[in-house]
N, C-alpha and C positions, 0 to 999 in steps of 0.2 A: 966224352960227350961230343956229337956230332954240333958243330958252331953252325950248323944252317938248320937247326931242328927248330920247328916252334917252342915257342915258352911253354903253350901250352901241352906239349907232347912231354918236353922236361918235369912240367909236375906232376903230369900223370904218370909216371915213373917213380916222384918221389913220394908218393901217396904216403901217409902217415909219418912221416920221417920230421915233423915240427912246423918246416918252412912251407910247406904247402896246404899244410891245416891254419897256418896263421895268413895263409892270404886266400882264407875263406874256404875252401874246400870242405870245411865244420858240414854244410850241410846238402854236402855232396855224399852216394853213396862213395865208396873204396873201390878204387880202381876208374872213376867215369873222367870224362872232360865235363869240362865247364862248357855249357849248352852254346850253340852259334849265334855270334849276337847279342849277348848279355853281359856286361860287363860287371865287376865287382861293387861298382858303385851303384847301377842301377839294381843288383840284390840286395843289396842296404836300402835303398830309399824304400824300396818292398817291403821291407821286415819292418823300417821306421815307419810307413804307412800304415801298415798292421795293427800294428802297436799302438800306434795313434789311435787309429780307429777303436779298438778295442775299449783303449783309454777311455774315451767317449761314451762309450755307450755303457760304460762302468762309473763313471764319475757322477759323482750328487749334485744335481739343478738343487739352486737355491732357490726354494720354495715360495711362491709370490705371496703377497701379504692378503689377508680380509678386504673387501673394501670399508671404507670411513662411512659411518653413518654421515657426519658432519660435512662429507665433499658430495653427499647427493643431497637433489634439491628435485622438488615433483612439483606439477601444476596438477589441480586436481579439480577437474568441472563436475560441478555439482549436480549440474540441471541434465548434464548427458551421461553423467557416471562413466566417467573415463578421467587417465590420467598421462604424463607424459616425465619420461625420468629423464634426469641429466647427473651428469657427473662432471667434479673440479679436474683440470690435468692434473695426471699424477704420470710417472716417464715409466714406472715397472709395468703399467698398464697398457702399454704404446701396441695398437696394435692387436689387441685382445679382442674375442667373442665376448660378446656382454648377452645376457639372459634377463630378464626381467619377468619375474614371473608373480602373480596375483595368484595365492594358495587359496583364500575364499572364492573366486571365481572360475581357476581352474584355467588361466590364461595367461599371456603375455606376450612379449617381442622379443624379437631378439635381432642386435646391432652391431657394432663396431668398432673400436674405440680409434680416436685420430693416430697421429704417430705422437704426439705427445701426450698421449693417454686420456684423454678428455673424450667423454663422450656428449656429443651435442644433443639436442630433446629429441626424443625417440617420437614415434607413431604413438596414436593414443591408444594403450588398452584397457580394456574393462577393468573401473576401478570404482572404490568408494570411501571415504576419511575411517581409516580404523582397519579396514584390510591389511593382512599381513602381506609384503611382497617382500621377495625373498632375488635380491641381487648377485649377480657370479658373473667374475671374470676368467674367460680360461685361456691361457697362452700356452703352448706348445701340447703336454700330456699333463699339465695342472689345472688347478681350477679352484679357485677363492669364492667363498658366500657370505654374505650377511644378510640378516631377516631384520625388516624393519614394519613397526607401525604405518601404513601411509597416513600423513598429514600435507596439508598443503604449504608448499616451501622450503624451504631448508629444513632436512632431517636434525637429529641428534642418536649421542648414543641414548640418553634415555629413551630411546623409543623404539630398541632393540627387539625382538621377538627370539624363540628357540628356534635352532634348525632343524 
């Protein structure tokens, strides 16, 4: 072998021969060089990126919870029929679309939740004690509901509704 030939012209020479498949040429065709400017390590971080990536968008999100009848709490005016929701911090909720929605009237808002999940009293919508309002948190491509009785004050679960 010529001692001033490149590495690279050496292994394209030894194509299939063990040592030139183990330093990567796998997913070279037979017979090429190794393209200009790319190094072995930067085709690894490629294929590890890939890979990654793949990983990702393969992998199961752990599913966010229902929200707590017991962590919302409504102000409910009587004389103007409207209401106003809040929610206790919870941190899985940090950051979430909130919906508040009045299924007897066919209404609602929809809000924000802080970064420590707490959402502070919404705008007031069309409401009235005994209407069901049906609460959902959604972060990323999920989306959590509970249906509750409005009452004025702290909810409960007895005062759950169907969804």
């Amino acid at each position: 072998m010529d001692r001033g030939a490149n590495r690279d012209d050496i292994l394209a020479n030894r194509v299939g021969t063990g040592r030139a498949q183990a330093l990567g040429s796998w997913w070279r065709p037979r017979g090429t060089t190794r393209a200009p400017g790319v190094s072995g390590m930067k085709r690894w971080a490629l294929v590890a990126a890939v890979v990654a990536g793949l990983w990702a968008c393969a992998a199961p999100s752990v599913p966010i919870p229902p929200p707590e009848p017991e962590a919302m709490s409504f102000a409910v005016d009587l004389t103007g029929g409207t209401a106003t929701f809040e929610y206790a911090p919870r941190a899985d909720y940090a950051g979430a679309v909130v919906y508040v929605f009045n299924r007897d009237e066919g209404r609602g808002v929809i809000t924000t939740a802080d970064g420590d999940g707490r959402v502070p009293p919404t705008e007031p919508f069309p409401a009235f004690e005994g209407d069901e309002i049906v609460v959902s948190f959604e972060l990323e491509s999920q989306i959590a509901s509970t249906c509750v009785h409005l009452r004025d004050g702290q909810s409960s679960s007895s005062l759950e509704c169907d969804l």
